[in-house]
C-alpha positions in Angstrom: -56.4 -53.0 -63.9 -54.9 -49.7 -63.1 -57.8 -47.6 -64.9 -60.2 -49.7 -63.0 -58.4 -49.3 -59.7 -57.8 -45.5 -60.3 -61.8 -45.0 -61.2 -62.8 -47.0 -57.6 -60.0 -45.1 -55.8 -61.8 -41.7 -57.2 -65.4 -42.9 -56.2 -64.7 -43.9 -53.1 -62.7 -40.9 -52.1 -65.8 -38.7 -53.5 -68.2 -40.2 -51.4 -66.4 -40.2 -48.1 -65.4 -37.1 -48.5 -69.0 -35.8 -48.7 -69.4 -36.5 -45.4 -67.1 -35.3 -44.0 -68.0 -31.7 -45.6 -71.4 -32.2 -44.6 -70.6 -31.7 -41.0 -70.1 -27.8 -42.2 -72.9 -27.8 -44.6 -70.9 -27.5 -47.8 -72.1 -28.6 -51.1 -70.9 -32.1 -52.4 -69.1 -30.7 -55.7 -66.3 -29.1 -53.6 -66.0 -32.4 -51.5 -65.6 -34.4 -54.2 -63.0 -31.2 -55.8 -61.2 -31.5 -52.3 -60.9 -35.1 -52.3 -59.5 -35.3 -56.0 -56.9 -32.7 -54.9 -55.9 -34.9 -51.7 -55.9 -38.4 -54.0 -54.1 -36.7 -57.0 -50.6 -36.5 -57.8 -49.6 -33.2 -55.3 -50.1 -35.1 -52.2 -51.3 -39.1 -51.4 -50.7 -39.5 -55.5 -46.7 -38.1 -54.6 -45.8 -41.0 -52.2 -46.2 -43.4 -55.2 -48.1 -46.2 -53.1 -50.5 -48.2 -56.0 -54.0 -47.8 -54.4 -53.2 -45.0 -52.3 -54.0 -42.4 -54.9 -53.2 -41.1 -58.4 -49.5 -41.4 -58.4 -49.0 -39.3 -61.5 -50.7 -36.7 -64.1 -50.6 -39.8 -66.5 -52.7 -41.7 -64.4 -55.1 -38.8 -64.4 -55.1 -38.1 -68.1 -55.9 -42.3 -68.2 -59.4 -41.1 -66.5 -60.1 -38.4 -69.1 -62.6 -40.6 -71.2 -65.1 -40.6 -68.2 -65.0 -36.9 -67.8 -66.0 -36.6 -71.4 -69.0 -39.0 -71.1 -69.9 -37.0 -67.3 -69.6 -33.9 -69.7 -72.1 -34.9 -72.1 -74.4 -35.9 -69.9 -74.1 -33.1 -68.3 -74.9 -30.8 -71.3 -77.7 -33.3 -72.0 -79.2 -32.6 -68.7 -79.1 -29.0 -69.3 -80.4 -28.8 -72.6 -83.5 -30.0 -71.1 -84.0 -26.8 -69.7 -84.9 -25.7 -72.8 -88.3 -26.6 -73.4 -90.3 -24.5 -75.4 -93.4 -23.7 -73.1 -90.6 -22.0 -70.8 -88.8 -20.5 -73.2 -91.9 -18.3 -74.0 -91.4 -16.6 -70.8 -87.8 -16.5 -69.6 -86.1 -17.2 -73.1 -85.4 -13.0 -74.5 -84.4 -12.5 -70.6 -82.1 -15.8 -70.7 -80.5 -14.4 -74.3 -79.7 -10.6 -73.1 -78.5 -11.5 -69.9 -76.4 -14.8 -71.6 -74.8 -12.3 -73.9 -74.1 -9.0 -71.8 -72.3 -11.2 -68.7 -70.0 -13.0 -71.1 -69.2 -10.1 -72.8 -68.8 -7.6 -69.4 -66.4 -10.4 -67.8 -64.1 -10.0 -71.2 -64.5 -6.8 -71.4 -63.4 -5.9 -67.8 -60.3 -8.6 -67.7 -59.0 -7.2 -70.9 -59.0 -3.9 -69.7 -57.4 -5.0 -66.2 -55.0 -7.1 -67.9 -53.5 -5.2 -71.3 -53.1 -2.7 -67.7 -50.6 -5.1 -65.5 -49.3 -5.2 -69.2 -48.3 -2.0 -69.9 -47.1 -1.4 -66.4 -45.4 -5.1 -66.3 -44.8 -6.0 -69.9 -42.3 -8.7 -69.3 -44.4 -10.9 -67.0 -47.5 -10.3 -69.0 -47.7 -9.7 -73.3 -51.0 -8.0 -74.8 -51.6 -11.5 -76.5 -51.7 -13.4 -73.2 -54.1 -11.1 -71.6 -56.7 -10.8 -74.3 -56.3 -14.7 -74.9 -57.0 -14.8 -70.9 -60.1 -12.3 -71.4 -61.6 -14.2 -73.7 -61.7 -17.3 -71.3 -63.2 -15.6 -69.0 -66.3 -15.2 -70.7 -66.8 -19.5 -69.7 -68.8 -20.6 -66.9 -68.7 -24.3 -65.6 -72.0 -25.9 -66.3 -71.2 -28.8 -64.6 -70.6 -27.2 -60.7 -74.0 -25.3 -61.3 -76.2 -28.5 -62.6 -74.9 -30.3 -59.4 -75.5 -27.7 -56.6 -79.1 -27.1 -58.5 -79.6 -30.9 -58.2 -78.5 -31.4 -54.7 -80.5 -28.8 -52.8 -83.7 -29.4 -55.6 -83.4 -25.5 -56.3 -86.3 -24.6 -57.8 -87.7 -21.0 -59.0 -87.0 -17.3 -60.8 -83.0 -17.6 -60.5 -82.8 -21.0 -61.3 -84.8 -20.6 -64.3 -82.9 -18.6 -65.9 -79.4 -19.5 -64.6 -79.0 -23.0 -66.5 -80.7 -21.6 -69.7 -77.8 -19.0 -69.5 -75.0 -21.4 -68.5 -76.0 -22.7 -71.5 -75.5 -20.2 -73.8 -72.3 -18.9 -72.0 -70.7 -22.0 -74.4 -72.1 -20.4 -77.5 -70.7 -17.1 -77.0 -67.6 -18.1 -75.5 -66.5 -20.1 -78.6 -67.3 -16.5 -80.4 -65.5 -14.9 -78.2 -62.7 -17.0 -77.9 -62.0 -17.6 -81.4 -62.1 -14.1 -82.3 -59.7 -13.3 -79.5 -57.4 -15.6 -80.1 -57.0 -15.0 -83.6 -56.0 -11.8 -83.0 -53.5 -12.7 -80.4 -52.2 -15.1 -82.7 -51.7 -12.4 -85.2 -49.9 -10.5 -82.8 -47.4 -13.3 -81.8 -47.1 -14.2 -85.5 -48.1 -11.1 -87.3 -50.0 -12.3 -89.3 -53.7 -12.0 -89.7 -56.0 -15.4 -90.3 -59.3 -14.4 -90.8 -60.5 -17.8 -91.5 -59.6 -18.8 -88.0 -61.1 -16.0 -86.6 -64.7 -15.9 -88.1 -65.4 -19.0 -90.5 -64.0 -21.7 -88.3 -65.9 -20.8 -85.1 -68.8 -20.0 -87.2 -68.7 -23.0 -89.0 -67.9 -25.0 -85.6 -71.4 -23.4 -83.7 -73.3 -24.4 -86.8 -72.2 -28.0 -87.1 -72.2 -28.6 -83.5 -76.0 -27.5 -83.4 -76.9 -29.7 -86.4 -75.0 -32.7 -85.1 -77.2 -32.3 -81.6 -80.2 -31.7 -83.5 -79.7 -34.5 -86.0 -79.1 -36.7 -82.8 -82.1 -35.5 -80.6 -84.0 -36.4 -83.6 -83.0 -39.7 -84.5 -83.7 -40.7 -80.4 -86.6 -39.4 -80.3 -87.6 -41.5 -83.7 -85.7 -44.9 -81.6 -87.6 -44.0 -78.5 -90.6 -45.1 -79.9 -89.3 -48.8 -80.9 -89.3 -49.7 -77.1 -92.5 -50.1 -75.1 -90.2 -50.5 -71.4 -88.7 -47.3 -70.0 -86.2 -49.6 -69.1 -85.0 -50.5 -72.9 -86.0 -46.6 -73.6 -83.1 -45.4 -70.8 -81.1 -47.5 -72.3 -81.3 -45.8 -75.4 -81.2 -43.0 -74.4 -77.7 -43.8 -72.9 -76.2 -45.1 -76.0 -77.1 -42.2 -78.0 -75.7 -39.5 -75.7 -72.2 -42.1 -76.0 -72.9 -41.7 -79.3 -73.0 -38.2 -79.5 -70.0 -37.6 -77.8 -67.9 -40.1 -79.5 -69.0 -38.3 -82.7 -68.4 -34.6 -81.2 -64.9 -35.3 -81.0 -64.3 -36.0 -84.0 -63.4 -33.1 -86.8 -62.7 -32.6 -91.0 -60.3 -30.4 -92.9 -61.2 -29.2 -95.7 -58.2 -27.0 -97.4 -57.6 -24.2 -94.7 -61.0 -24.8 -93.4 -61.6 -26.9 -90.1 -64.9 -27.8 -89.3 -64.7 -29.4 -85.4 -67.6 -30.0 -82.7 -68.5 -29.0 -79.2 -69.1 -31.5 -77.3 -71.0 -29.0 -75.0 -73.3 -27.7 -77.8 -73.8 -31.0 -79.3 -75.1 -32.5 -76.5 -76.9 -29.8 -75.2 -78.5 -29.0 -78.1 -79.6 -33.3 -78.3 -81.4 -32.9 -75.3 -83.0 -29.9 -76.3 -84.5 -31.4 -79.5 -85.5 -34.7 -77.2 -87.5 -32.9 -74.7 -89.3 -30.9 -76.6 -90.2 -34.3 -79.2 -90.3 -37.0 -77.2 -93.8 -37.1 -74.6 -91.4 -39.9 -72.2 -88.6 -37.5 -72.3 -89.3 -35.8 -68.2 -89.8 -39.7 -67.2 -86.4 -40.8 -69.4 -84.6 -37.7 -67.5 -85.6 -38.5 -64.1 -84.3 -42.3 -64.5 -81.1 -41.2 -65.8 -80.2 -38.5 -63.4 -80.0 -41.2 -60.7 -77.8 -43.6 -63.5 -75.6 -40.3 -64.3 -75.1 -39.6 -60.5 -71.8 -41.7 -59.5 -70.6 -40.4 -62.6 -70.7 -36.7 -61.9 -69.2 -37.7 -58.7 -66.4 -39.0 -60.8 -65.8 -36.4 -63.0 -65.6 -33.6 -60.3 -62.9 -35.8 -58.5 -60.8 -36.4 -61.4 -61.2 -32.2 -62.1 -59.4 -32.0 -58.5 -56.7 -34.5 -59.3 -56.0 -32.3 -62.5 -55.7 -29.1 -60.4 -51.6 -28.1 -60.4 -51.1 -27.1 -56.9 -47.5 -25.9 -58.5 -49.1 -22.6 -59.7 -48.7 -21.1 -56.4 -44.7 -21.3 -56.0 -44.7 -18.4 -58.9 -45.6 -14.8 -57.3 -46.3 -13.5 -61.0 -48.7 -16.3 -61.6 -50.7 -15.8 -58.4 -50.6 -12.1 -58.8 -52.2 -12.0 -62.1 -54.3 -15.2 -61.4 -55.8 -12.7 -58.5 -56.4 -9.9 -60.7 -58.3 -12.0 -63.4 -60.7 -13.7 -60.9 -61.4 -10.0 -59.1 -62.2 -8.7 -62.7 -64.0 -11.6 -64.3 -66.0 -11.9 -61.3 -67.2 -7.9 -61.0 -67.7 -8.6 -64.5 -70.1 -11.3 -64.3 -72.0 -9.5 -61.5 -71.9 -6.3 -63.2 -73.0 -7.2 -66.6 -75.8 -9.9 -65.0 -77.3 -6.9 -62.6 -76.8 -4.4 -65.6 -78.8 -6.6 -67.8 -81.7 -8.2 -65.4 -82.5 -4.4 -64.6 -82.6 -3.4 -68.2 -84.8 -6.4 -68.8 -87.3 -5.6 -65.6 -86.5 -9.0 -64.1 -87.3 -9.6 -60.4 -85.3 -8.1 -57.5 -84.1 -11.4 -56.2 -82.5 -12.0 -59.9 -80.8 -9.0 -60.2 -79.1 -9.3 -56.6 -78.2 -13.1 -56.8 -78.0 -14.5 -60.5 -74.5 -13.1 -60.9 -72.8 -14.8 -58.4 -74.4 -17.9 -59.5 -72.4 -17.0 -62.5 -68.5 -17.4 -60.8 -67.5 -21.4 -61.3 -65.0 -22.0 -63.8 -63.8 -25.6 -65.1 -64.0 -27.2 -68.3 -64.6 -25.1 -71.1 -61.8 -23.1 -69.8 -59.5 -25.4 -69.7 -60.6 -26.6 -73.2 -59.9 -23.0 -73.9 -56.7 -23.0 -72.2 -55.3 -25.8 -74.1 -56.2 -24.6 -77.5 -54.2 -21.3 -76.3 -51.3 -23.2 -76.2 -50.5 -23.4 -80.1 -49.3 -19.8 -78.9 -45.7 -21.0 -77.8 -44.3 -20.1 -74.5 -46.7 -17.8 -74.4 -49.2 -20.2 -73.9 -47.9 -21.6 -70.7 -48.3 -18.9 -68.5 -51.9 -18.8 -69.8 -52.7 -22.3 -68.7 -51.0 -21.8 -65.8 -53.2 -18.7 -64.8 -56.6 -20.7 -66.0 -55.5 -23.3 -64.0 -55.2 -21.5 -60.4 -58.3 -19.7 -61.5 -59.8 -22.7 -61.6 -58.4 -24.0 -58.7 -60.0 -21.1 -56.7 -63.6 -21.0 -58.4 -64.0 -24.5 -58.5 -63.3 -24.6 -54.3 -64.9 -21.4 -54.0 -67.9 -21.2 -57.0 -70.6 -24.0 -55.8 -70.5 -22.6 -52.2 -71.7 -19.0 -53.2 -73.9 -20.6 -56.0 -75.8 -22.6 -53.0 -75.6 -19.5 -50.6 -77.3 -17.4 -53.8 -79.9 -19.5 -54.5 -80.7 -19.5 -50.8 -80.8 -16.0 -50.4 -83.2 -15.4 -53.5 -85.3 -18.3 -51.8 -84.6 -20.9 -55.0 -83.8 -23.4 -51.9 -85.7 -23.9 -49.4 -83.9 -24.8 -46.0 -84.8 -27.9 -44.1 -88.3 -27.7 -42.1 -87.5 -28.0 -38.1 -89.7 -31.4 -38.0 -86.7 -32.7 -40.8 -84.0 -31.3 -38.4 -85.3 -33.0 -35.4 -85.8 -36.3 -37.4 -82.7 -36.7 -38.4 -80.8 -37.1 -34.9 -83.8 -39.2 -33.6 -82.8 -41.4 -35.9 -79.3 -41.8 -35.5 -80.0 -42.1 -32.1 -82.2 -44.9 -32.9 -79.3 -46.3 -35.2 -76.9 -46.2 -31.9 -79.1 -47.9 -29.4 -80.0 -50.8 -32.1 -76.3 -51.3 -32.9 -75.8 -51.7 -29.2 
């Protein structure tokens, strides 16, 4: 009963939240962020009423099975951007650009950060801040999809922003593993190189396989069912499928094979699209199923935030100078690399700051970087008010970007004018 009442609680407080943000104009993702903030345990959730809010982190962490299902639909959605007849002309820009912003955000923080180091070595250790540059290379998928969905962006940036949020996982594992490894060696001193090539390696490979094994076997299902009722339907179970199977892992001796949910899934609805003829049909039905779950899932991200971050000076300081350096660098290394690839004016000017938002996969990353001890703390601590800030901050500039580069189109002054006639209409009939 109080899983249920915590999941109604959460959808409720979503929706009415959305509009009241849509009186300024702002996108629903940081409504529904603001409204899981306001329901979680910092503030309604702290007076301990039942049905008031989420009285405690526990009941938020009793939630986290929905945010894994919202997150592999969500990389199913996106790996539908990757058909094949697209790819042929936006797919070498989408790789280069992918690669070169991930690896300019890392780049940049580490440099900023081994800096507050050496001038502040006992607030910050050279382990933490390359762990913390390696999670900047992550870029929420999830905010992106949902500002793209809500304003129907369509054109040059937004072609080649979700193919790229998509990769951003890929090399980000990379990235990460490497990374941490060698912090890991530095804490420990000693050096694992099985953790710090094979198992991410071997983690990228079998998440890819799983997806594709999956995408196949739908696609063979689909074509058992003649309704595209009983074919959504199928397409349902087998993303739960995948998921439920992505989080699973195996040992072998010193060698851990484990999946990404994110790849999995996105690489499952890669394989679909481009085999199954239903699959545009399939994906229009089920982004209006998946809908009050996204709604969910960016909630319960807002209950999760720690508001507590912000009592300690050294947390906020650093946490300041890793989102100023992680977002030059994702600017910096997107414009760098859309110029170097001749892409179109309005993609080198806008696609970085498309680029900003921050949520899962860092926190994913976060968590793993706590087998580093104490050390790890302040490293979740700083992802966390990173987080906090990108996720409130992120899907605004994402919608004003994709406005500027002309990827949404505003309103048309006969839908402006419409819209009060009608509640006028609404008024006089209630009266």
């Amino acid at each position: 009963m109080s899983t249920l009442l915590s999941v109604s609680i959460a959808a409720l407080a979503g929706l009415l939240m959305t509009r009241v943000f849509n009186l300024w104009r702002l996108p629903d993702v940081t409504a529904y962020l603001v409204a899981g903030v306001l329901i979680g345990p910092y503030v309604l959730g702290s007076m301990h009423i039942t049905g008031l809010g989420l009285v405690s982190a526990d009941a938020v962490s009793s939630l986290q099975l929905v945010s894994e299902v919202a997150l592999g639909f969500i990389a199913f959605s996106i790996g539908n951007e990757f058909r094949l007849e697209d790819l042929k002309s936006t797919g070498n820009q989408a790789a280069v650009i992918g690669v070169v912003q991930a690896l300019t955000a890392t780049l940049l923080v580490d440099a900023a950060l081994l800096t507050v180091h050496m001038l502040l070595p006992e607030k910050l250790s050279a382990a933490q801040a390359i762990t913390l540059g390696a999670i900047a290379t992550a870029t929420a998928p999830a905010a992106t999809l949902m500002v793209v969905r809500q304003y129907k962006a369509k054109g040059p940036v937004t072609n080649l922003l979700l193919p790229i949020v998509a990769l951003d996982d890929a090399v980000g594992l990379i990235v990460f593993a490497v990374s941490f490894g060698i912090s890991k060696a530095l804490v420990s001193g000693e050096l694992d190189l099985i953790s710090i090539l094979l198992n991410p390696l071997l983690e990228i490979v079998a998440s890819l396989a799983l997806g594709a094994a999956a995408g196949w076997l739908l696609t063979k299902l689909e074509v058992l069912f003649h309704s595209n009722t009983n074919r959504l339907n199928m397409t349902i179970s087998l993303v739960f499928l995948t998921v439920a199977l992505s989080m699973s892992h195996i040992t072998l001796g010193p060698v851990t094979i484990s999946f990404s949910s994110l790849l999995v899934c996105m690489m499952l609805g890669t394989v679909f699209c481009n085999l199954c003829p239903q699959s545009a049909d399939l994906m229009k039905a089920a982004d209006k199923w998946t809908s009050p779950l996204f709604a969910l899932f960016f909630v319960i991200s807002g209950a999760e935030l720690e508001l507590g971050v912000f009592t300690d000076w050294a947390i906020v300081c650093i946490g300041l100078v890793y989102i100023l350096f992680r977002s030059a660098g994702k600017y910096i290394g997107a414009f760098a690399s859309s110029k170097y690839m001749k892409c179109g004016p309005e993609i080198c000017k806008y696609l970085g700051i498309t680029l900003l938002p921050q949520a899962g996969v860092a926190l994913g990353m976060c968590t793993t970087a706590m087998q580093l001890g104490e050390q790890g703390g302040l490293i979740r601590n700083i992802t966390l008010f990173s987080v906090l800030i990108y996720e409130m901050v992120g899907p605004l500039l994402t919608r004003q970007a994709l406005m500027a580069a002309g990827d949404i189109q505003p309103l048309s002054a006969e839908v402006c004018q419409r819209r009060p006639a009608r509640v006028r209409s609404a008024k006089r009939s209630r009266a």
